[in-house]
ROFI-487762 format. One record per residue (C-alpha): x, y negated, z negated; residue number from 1; residue in one letter. Coordinates in pm, whole numbers, plus 32768, in hexadecimal, padded with zeros to 4 digits. Layout:
! ROFI-487762
+------+------+------+-----+------+
!    x !    y !    z ! pos ! code !
+------+------+------+-----+------+
!    X !    Y !    Z ! NUM !    A !
...
+------+------+------+-----+------+
END
This chain:
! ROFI-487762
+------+------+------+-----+------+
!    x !    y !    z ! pos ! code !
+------+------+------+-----+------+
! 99FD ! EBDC ! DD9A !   1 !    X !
! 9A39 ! EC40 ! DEFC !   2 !    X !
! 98FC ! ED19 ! DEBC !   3 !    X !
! 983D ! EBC9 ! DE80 !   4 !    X !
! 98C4 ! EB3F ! DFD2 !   5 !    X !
! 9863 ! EC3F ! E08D !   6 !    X !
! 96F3 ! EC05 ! E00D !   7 !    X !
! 970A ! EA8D ! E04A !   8 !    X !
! 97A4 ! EAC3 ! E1C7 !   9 !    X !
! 9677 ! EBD4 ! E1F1 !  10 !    X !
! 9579 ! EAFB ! E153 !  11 !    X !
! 95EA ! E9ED ! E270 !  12 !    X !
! 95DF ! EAF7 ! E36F !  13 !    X !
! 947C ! EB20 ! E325 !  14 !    X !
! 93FB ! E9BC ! E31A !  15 !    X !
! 94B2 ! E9B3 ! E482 !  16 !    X !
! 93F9 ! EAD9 ! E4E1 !  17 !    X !
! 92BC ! EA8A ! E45A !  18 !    X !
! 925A ! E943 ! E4AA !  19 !    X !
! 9315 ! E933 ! E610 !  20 !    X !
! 91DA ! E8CE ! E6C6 !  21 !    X !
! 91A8 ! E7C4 ! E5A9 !  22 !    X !
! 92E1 ! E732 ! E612 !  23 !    X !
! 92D1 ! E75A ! E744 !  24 !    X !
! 941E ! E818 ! E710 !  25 !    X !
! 94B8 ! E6E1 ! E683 !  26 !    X !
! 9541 ! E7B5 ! E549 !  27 !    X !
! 96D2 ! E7C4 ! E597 !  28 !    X !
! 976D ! E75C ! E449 !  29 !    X !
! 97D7 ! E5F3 ! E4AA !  30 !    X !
! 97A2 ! E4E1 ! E3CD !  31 !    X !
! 96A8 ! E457 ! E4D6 !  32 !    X !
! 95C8 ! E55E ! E4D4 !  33 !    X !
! 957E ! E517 ! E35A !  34 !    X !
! 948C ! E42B ! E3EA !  35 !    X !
! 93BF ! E570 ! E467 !  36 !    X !
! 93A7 ! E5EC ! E32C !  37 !    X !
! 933B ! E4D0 ! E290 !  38 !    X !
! 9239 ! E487 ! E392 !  39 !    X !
! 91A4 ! E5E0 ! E3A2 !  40 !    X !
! 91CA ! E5D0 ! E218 !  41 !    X !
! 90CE ! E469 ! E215 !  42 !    X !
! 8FE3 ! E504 ! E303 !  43 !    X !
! 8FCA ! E638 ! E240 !  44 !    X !
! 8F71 ! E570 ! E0F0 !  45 !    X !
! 8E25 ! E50A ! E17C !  46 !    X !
! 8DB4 ! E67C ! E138 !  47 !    X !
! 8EA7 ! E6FD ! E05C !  48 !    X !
! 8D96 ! E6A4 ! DF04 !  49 !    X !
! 8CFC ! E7C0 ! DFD5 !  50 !    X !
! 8E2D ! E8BB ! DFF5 !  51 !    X !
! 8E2D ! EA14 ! DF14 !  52 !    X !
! 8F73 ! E9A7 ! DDE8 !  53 !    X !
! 9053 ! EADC ! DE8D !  54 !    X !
! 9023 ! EA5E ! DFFA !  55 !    X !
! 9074 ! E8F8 ! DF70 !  56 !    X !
! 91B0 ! E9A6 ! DEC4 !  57 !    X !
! 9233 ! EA5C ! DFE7 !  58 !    X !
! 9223 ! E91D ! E0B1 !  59 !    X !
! 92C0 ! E882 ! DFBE !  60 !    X !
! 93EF ! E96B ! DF9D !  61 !    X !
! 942E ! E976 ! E108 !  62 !    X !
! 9429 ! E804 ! E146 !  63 !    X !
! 9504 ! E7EA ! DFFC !  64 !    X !
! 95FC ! E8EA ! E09D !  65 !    X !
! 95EE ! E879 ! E1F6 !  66 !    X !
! 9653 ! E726 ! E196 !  67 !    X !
! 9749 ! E7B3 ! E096 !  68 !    X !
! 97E8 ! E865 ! E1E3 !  69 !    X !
! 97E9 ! E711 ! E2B9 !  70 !    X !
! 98E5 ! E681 ! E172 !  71 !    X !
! 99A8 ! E7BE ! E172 !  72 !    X !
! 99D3 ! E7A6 ! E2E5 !  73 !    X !
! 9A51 ! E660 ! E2DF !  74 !    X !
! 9B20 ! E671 ! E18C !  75 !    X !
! 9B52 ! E78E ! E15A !  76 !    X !
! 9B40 ! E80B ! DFAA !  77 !    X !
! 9AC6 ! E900 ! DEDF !  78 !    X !
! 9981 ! E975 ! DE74 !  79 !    X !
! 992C ! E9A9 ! DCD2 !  80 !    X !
! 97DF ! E9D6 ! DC28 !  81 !    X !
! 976B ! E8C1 ! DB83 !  82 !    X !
! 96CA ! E973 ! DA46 !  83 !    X !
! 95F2 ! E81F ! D9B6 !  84 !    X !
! 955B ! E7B4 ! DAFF !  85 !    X !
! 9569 ! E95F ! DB70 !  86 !    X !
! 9600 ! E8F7 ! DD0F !  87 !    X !
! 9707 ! E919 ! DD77 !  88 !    X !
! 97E4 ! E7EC ! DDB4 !  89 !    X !
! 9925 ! E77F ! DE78 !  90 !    X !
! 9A37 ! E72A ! DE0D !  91 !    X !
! 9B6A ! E673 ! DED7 !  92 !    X !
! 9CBE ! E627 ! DEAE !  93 !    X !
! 9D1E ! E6D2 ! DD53 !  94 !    X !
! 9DEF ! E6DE ! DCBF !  95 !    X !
! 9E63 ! E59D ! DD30 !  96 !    X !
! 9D18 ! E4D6 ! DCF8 !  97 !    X !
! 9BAD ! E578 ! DD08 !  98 !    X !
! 9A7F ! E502 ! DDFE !  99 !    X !
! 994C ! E5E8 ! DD8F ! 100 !    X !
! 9802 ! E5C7 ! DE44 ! 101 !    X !
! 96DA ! E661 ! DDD6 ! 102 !    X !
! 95AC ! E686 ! DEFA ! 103 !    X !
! 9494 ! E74E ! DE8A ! 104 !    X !
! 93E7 ! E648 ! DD96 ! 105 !    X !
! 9426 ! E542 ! DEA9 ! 106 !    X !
! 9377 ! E628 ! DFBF ! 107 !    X !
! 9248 ! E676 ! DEA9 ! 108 !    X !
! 924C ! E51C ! DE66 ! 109 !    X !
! 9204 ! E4D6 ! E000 ! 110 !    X !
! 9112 ! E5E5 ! E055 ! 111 !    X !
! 9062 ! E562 ! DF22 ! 112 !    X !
! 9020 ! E3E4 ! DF8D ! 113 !    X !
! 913D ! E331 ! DF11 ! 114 !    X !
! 91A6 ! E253 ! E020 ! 115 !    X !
! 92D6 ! E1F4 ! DF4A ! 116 !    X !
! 9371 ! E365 ! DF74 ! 117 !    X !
! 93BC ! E30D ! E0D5 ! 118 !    X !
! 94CC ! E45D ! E12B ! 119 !    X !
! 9571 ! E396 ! E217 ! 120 !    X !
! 95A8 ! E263 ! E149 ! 121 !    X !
! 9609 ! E33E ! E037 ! 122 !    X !
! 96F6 ! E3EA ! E0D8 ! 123 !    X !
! 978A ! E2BB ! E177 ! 124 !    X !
! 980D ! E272 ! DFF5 ! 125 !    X !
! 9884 ! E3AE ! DFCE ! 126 !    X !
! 993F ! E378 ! E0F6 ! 127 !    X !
! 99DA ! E227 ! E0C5 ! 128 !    X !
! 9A4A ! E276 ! DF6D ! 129 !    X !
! 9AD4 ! E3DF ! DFFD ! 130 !    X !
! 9B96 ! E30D ! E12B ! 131 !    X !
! 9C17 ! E205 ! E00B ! 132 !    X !
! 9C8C ! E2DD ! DF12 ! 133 !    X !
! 9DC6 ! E2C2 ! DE42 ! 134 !    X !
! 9E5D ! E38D ! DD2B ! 135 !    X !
! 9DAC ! E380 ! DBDC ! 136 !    X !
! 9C61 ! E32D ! DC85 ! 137 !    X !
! 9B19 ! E3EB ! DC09 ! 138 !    X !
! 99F7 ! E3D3 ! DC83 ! 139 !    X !
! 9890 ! E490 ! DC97 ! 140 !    X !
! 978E ! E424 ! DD88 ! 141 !    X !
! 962D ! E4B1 ! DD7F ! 142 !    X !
+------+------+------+-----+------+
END
């Protein structure tokens, strides 16, 4: 799996990269800069019906990562490939209890229209639960 990480962690890289004049440089894997993300993500839906599938994709997986990398950052984990939903996905705390979060639906979900997939909101749960967690718990958010 540490192959898989590295592709996550250069994934984020990218996203920082590419869209650091979107942000306005804003991209520094804190929780607060999810906000960013999902910001640039709801202005980007009002032309996305117009956006080429691949270039829709690509966004996709390097939002997914980035965010992915802000939850790794601050909980650290271990990356696996989920095989139904093909992501990757996070997973804390084994094998004492297991937080998973899943991003990339939630991001397509976004840059789609769906004012519900707020990333910062989302991520907020994942947080909580990740902060609040005690032996036996299992839980998959996305």
């Amino acid at each position: 799996m540490e192959e898989l990480s590295q592709q996550v962690a250069a994934k984020a890289r990218r996203a920082v990269e590419q869209l650091r004049d979107l942000s306005g440089d804003a991209l520094d894997y804190s929780q607060s800069s999810l906000s960013v993300v999902d910001d640039m993500l709801a202005e980007a839906s009002s032309f996305a019906e117009n956006m080429p599938g691949d270039q829709i994709d690509t966004l996709v997986r390097l939002l997914g990562s980035y965010v992915l990398e802000v939850g790794r950052r601050e909980f650290g984990g271990k990356y696996y490939w989920h095989e139904e939903r093909g992501q990757p996905v996070l997973v804390l705390g084994e094998p004492e209890y297991k937080i998973a979060i899943l991003t990339f639906d939630k991001v397509r979900g976004r840059l789609l229209g769906e004012e519900d997939d707020d990333i910062a909101y989302f991520y907020q749960g994942f947080a909580t639960r990740a902060h609040t967690a005690v032996p036996g718990d299992d839980a998959l958010f996305g």
